[in-house]
C-alpha positions as CSV (number, residue, x, y, z in Angstrom):
1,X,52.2,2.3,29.5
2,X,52.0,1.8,32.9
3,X,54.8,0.4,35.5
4,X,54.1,-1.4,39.0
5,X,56.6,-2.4,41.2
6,X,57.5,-6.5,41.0
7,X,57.0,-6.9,45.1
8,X,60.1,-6.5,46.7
9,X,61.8,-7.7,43.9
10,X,63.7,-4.6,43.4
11,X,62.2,-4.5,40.1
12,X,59.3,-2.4,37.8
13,X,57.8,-4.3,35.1
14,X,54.7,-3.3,32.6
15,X,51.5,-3.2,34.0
16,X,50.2,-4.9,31.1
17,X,52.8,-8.4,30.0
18,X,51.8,-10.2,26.7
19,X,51.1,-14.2,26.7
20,X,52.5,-16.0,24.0
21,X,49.9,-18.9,24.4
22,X,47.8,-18.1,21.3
23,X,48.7,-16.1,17.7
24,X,46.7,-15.9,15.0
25,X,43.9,-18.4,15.2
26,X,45.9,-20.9,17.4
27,X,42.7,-20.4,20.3
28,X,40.4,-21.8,18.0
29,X,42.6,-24.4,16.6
30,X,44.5,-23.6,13.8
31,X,47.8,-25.4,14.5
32,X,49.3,-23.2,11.8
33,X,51.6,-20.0,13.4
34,X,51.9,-17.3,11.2
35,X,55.6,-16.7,12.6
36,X,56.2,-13.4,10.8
37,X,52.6,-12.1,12.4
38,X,53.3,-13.4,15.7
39,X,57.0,-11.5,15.5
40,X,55.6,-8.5,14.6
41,X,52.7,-8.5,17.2
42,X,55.7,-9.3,20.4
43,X,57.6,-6.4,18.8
44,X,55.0,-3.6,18.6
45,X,53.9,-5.2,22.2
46,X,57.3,-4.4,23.0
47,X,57.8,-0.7,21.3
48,X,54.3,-0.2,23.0
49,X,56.3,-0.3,26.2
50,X,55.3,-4.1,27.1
51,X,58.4,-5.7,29.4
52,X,57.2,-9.0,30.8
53,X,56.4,-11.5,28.5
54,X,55.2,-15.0,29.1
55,X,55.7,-18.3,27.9
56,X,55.9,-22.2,28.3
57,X,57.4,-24.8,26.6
58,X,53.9,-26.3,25.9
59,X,52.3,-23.3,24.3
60,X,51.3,-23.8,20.5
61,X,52.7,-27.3,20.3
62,X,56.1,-26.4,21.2
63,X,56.7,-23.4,19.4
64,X,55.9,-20.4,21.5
65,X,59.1,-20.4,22.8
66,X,60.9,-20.7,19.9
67,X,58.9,-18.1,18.2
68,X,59.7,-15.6,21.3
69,X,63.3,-16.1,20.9
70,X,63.0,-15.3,17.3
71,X,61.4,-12.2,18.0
72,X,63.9,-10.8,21.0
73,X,66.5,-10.2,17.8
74,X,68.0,-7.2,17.4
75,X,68.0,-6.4,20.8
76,X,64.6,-6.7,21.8
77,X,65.6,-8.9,24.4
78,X,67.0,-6.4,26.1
79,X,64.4,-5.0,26.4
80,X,61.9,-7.4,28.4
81,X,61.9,-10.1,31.3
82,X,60.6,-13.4,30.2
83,X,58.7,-15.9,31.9
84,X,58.5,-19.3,31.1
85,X,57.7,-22.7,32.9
86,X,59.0,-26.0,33.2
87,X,56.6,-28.6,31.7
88,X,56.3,-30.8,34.7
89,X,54.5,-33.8,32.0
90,X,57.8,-34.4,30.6
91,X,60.0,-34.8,33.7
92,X,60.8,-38.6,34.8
93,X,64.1,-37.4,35.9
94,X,66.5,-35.0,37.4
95,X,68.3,-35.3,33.9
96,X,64.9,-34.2,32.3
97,X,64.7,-31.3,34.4
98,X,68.3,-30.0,33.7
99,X,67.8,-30.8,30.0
100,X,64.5,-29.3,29.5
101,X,65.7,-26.0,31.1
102,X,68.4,-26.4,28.7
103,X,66.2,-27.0,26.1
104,X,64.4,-23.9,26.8
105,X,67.1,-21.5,27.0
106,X,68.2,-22.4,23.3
107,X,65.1,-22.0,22.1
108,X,64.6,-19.1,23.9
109,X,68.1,-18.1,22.3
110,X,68.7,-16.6,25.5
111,X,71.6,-17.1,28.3
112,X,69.0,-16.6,31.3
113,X,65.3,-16.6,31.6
114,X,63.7,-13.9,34.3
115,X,61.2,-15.5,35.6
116,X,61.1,-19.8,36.0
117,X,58.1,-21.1,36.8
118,X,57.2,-24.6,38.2
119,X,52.9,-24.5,37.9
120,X,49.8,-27.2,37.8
121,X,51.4,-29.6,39.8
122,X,49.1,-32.2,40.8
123,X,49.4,-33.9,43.8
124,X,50.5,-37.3,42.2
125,X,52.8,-35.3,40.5
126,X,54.2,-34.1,43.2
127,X,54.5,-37.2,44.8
128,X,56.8,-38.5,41.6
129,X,58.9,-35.2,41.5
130,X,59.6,-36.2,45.3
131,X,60.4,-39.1,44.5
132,X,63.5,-38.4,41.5
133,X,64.8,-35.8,43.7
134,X,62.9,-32.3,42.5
135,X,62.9,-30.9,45.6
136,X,66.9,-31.3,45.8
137,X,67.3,-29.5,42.2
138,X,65.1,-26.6,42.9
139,X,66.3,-26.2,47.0
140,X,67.2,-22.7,47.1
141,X,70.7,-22.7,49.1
142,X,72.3,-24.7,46.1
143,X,70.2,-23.5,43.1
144,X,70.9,-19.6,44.1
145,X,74.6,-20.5,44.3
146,X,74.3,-22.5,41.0
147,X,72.2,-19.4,38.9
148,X,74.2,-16.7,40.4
149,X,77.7,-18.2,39.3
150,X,75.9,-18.8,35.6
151,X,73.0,-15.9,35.6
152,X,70.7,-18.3,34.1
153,X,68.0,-17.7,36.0
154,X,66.7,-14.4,38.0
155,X,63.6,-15.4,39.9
156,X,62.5,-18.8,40.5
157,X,58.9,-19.0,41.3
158,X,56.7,-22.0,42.6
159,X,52.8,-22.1,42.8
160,X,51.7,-25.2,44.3
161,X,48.1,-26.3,44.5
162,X,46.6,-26.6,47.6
163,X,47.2,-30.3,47.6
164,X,50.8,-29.8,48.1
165,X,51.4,-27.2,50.5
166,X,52.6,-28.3,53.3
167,X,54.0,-31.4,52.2
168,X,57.4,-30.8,53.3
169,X,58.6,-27.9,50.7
170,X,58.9,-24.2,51.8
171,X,60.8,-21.9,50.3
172,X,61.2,-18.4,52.1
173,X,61.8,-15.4,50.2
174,X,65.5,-14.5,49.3
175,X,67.2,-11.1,50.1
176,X,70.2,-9.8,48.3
């Protein structure tokens, strides 16, 4: 396996990361997971020298991320950074956001996630994340004091459409 440097992260991950969006027949519609398949393919991923691993809480109606936590047992977990997104359809509230993330870490059955990612956000979305304070929850001078006291999360990352840039949320990149 190869390793690249993460940026100026200070980090080296796999060249090659695994996407838990589809197991076993999931792409062409078989809402039916395999679990023990899809636990066995992350872990030989994983023994294979595979160290970032990608999620959502949307992927295979719900249960990628629960499937991934399953299989970073017996200190596989150690092993890997996982990404994982907040699924911006379900949020109507702060409270939603904080009990999504929640949501996600159990599942996960994990006390931090690597990599959070906020992605797709349309610009009417954006408009209602505005407007219940989502800006606020993710603004970096609180959030960074908030994850560093609980090492919940390690990199928060944004990718906002071209809609949205420039509609009044920067975030400049944080040095140690």
């Amino acid at each position: 396996m190869q390793y690249r440097s993460f940026g100026k992260l200070g980090i080296t991950g796999s060249a090659f990361g695994l996407g838990c969006m589809r197991f076993n027949g999931a792409a062409s519609g078989d809402s039916v997971i395999d679990e023990e398949k899809a636990i066995s393919l992350i872990r030989h991923a994983i023994d294979g020298g595979v160290t970032y691993l990608d999620t959502a809480y949307v992927y295979l109606d719900r249960t990628s991320e629960t499937i991934l936590g399953k299989a970073l047992k017996d200190g596989y977990r150690d092993k890997v950074m996982i990404a994982t997104k907040m699924p911006i359809d379900y949020v109507h509230s702060r409270e939603d956001m904080e009990a999504l993330f929640n949501e996600e870490l159990r599942k996960l059955q994990t006390d931090h996630i690597d990599f959070y990612l906020m992605h797709g956000i349309r610009k009417e979305r954006w408009e209602q994340f505005k407007a219940i304070g989502a800006p606020e929850f993710f603004e970096l001078s609180k959030l960074v004091r908030y994850v560093k006291q609980h090492h919940i999360i390690k990199h928060l990352c944004f990718y906002l459409t071209r809609e949205i840039r420039g509609g009044g949320f920067y975030i400049n990149p944080m040095r140690n």
